[in-house]
C-alpha positions as CSV (number, residue, x, y, z in Angstrom):
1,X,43.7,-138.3,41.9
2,X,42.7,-140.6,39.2
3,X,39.8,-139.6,36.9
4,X,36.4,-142.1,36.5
5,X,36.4,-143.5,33.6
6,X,32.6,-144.8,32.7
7,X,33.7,-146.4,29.6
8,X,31.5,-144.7,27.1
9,X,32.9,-143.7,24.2
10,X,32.7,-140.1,22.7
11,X,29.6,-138.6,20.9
12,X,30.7,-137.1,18.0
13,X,27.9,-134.9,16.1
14,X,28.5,-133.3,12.9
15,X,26.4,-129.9,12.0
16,X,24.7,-130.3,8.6
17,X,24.8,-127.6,5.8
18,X,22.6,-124.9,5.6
19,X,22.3,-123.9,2.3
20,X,22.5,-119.6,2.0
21,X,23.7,-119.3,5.2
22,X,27.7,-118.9,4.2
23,X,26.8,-117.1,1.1
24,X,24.8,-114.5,3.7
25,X,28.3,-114.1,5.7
26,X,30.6,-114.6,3.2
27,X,32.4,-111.6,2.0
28,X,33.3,-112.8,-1.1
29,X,30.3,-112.5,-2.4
30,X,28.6,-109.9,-4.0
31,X,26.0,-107.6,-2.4
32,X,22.7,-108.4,-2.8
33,X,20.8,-106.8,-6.1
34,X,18.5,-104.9,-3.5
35,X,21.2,-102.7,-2.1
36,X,22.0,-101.4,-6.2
37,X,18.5,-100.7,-6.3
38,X,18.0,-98.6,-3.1
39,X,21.2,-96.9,-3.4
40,X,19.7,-95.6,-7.2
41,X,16.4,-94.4,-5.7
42,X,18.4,-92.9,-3.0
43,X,20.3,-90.7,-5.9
44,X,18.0,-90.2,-8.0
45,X,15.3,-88.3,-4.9
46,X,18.5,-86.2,-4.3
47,X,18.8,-85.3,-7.8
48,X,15.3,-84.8,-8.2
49,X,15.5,-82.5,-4.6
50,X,18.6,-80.2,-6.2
51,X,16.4,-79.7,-9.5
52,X,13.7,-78.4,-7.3
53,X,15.4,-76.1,-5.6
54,X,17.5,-74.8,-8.4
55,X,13.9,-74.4,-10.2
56,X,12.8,-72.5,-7.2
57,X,16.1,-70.2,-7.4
58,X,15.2,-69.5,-10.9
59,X,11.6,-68.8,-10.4
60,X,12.6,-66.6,-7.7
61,X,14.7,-64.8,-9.7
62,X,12.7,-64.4,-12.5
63,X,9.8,-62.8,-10.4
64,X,12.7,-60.5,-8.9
65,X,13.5,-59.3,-12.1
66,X,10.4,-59.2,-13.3
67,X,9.4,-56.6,-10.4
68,X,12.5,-54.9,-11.6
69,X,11.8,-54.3,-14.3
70,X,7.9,-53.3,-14.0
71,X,9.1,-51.1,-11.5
72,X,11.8,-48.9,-14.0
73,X,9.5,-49.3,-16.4
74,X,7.1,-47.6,-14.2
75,X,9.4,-45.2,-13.1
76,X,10.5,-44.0,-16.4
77,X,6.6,-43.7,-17.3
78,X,6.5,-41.4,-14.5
79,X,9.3,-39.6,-15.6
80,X,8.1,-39.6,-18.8
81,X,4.5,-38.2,-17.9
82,X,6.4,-35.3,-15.5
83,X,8.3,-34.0,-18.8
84,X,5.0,-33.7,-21.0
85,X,3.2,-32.5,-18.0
86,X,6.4,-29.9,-17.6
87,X,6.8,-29.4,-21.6
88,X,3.2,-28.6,-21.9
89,X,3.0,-25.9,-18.7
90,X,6.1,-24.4,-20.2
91,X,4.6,-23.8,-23.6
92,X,1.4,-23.3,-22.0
93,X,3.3,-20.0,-20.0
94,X,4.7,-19.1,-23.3
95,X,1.6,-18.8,-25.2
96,X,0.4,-16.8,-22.0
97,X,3.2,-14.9,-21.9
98,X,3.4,-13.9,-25.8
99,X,-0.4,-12.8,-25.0
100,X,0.2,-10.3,-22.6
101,X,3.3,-9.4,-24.1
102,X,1.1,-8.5,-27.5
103,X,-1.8,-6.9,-25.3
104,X,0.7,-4.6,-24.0
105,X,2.2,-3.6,-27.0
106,X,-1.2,-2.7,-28.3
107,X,-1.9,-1.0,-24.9
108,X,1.0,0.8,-25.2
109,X,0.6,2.0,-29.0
110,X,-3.0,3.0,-28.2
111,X,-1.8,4.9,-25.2
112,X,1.0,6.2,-27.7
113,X,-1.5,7.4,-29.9
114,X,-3.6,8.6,-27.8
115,X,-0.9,10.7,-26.3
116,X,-0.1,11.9,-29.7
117,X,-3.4,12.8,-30.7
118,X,-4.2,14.5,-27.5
119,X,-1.1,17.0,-28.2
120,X,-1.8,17.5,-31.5
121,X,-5.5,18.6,-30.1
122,X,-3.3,20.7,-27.4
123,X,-0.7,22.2,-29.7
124,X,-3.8,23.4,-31.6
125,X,-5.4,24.9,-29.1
126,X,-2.5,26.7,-27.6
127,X,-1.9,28.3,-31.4
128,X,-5.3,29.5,-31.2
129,X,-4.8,31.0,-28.3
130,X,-1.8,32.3,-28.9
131,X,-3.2,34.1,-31.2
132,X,-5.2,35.9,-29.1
133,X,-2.3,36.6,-26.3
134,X,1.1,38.3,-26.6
135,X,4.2,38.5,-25.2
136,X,4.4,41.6,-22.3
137,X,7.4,42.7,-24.3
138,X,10.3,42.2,-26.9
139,X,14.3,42.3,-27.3
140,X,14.7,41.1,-23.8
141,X,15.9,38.8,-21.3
142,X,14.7,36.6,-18.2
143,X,17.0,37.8,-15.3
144,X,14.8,36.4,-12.3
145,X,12.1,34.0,-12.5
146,X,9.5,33.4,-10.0
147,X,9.6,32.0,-6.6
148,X,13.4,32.6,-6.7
149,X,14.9,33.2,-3.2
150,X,17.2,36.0,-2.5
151,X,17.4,39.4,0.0
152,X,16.8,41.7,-3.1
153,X,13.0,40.9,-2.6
154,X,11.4,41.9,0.8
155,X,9.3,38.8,0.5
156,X,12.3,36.8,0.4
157,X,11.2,35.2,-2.7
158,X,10.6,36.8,-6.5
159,X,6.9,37.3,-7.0
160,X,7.1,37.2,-10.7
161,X,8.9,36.7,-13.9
162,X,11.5,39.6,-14.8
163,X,12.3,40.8,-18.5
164,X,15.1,43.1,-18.5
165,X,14.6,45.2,-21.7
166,X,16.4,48.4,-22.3
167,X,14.5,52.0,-20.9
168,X,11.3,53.1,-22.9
169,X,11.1,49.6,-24.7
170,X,7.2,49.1,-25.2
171,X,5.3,47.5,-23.2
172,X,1.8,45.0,-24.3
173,X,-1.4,44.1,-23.2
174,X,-1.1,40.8,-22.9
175,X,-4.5,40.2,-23.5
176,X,-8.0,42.0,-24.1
177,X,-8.9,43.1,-20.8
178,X,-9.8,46.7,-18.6
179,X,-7.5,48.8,-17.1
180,X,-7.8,48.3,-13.3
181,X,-5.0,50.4,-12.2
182,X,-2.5,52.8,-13.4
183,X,-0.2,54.5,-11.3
184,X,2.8,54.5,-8.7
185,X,3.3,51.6,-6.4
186,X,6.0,52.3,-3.7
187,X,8.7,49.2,-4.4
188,X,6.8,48.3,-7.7
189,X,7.5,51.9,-9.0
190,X,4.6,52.7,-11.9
191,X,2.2,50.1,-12.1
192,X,0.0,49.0,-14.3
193,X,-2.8,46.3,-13.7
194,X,-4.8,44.8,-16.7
195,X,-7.9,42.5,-15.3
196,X,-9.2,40.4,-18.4
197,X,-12.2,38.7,-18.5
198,X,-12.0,35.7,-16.3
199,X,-10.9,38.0,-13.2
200,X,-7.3,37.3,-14.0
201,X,-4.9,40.2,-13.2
202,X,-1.6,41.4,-15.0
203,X,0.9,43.5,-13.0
204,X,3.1,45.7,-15.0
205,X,5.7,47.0,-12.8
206,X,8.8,49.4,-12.7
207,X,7.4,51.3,-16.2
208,X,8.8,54.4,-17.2
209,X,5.8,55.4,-18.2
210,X,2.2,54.6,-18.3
211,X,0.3,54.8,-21.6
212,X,-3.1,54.1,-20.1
213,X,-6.0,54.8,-17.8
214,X,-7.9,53.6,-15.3
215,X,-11.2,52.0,-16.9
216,X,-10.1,51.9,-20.5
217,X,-10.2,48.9,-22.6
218,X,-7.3,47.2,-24.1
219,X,-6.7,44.6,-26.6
220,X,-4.4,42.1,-27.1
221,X,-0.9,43.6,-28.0
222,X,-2.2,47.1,-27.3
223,X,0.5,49.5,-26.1
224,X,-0.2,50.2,-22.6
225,X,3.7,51.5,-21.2
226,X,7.5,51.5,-21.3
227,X,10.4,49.8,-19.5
228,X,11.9,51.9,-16.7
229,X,13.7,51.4,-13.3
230,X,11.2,52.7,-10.9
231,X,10.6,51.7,-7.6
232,X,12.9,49.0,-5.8
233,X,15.1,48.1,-8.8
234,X,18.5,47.2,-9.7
235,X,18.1,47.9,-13.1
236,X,15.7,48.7,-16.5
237,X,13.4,45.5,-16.4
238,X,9.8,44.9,-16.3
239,X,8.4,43.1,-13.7
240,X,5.3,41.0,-14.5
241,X,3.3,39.5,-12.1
242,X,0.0,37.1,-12.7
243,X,-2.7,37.0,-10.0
244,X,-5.6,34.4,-10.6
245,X,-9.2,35.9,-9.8
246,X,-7.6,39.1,-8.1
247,X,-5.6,36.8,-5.3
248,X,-3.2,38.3,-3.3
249,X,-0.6,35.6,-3.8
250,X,0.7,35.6,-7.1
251,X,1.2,32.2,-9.7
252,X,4.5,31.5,-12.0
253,X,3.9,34.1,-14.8
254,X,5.9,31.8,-17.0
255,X,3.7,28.5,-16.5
256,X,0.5,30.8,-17.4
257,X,2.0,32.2,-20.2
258,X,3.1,28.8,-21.7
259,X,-0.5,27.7,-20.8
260,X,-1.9,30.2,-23.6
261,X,0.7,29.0,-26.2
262,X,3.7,31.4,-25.6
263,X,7.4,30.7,-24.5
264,X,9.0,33.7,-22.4
């Protein structure tokens, strides 16, 4: 099929320049001077940012160590406080201590002298008085002493305080009294009772022989008897008894005699 053919002839049209537009796509130019100057800002806000922080870090860090360190140093003025606190109880106690350590040395040196001077008072007294009282007897010794147990006594107990002394040895008065009784006894054999003043009575038991009377007055180291073996006896002896205030039961002989100053 054959084409029309008008007979025109062909428009030709030609596109003018536009100045800027190739340089805008060309790649062979360089980048506009904008894109330098953002990409700077754009580094130098990070760098700015990073300084910030790290700042922030440091500040952090700081006031960390700075708690730290008010708090050891707290600590330690605690500790510090505790051991003057402690330092001044213990020396405190010490004094304390040293005090009553002193008062009862002093205590104990007045009580010591005290003690002393109260003996010396009682060491005097008992001389006097042993002055006044005697020993029952002499040249003898203490076979049985009192409250002793044993089947020998029908008690079943010693009564008194025994000097065993060879026959016809003499026998005392103890002490200025009156002669209460003088005479045999049954089991104490011949017996002799001296009553002094204060109502106190002497038994002299087992006696050989009496050398007094009922009634008669005595005085200290006065002859009133002998030693013998009368009555319920194993051997020469003289039993003495002590009654206080005429009382049945009798006490230790030996105690009342050390009581006046004398040692049986």
């Amino acid at each position: 099929m054959a084409s029309a053919n008008t007979g025109k002839a062909p428009v030709s049209i030609s596109m003018p320049d536009l100045p800027g537009v190739g340089s805008l796509i060309s790649e062979d130019e360089p980048a506009p001077e904008a894109a330098p100057a953002l990409a700077s800002f754009g580094s130098e806000a990070a760098v700015d940012t990073d300084t910030d922080a790290d700042q922030s870090v440091a500040d952090a860090g700081e006031a960390l160590r700075s708690r730290i360190m008010a708090q050891a140093e707290s600590q330690k003025t605690q500790v510090e406080v505790k051991a003057a606190a402690a330092a001044a109880k213990a020396k405190a106690d010490a004094v304390v201590k040293a005090e009553k350590e002193a008062e009862a040395k002093a205590a104990a040196a007045k009580k010591k002298a005290a003690e002393e001077a109260a003996a010396k008072v009682e060491a005097a007294r008992l001389a006097e008085l042993a002055k006044q009282y005697t020993l029952p007897t002499s040249s003898y010794t203490i076979t049985s002493t009192f409250g002793q147990a044993g089947s020998l006594w029908s008690s079943g107990y010693h009564t008194g305080l025994d000097f065993a002394a060879p026959t016809g040895t003499l026998i005392k008065a103890v002490h200025t009294g009156t002669i209460t009784e003088a005479g045999w006894a049954g089991a104490y054999g011949y017996r002799t009772i001296l009553t002094l003043d204060d109502g106190t009575e002497i038994w002299f038991c087992h006696q050989s022989s009496i050398s007094v009377s009922v009634g008669q007055k005595v005085a200290t180291g006065d002859v009133i008897g002998r030693v013998g073996a009368t009555g319920n006896v194993t051997g020469a002896h003289l039993h003495l008894e002590v009654h206080a205030n005429g009382s049945a039961d009798g006490i230790d002989p030996a105690a009342w005699l050390r009581s006046k100053g004398l040692n049986p």
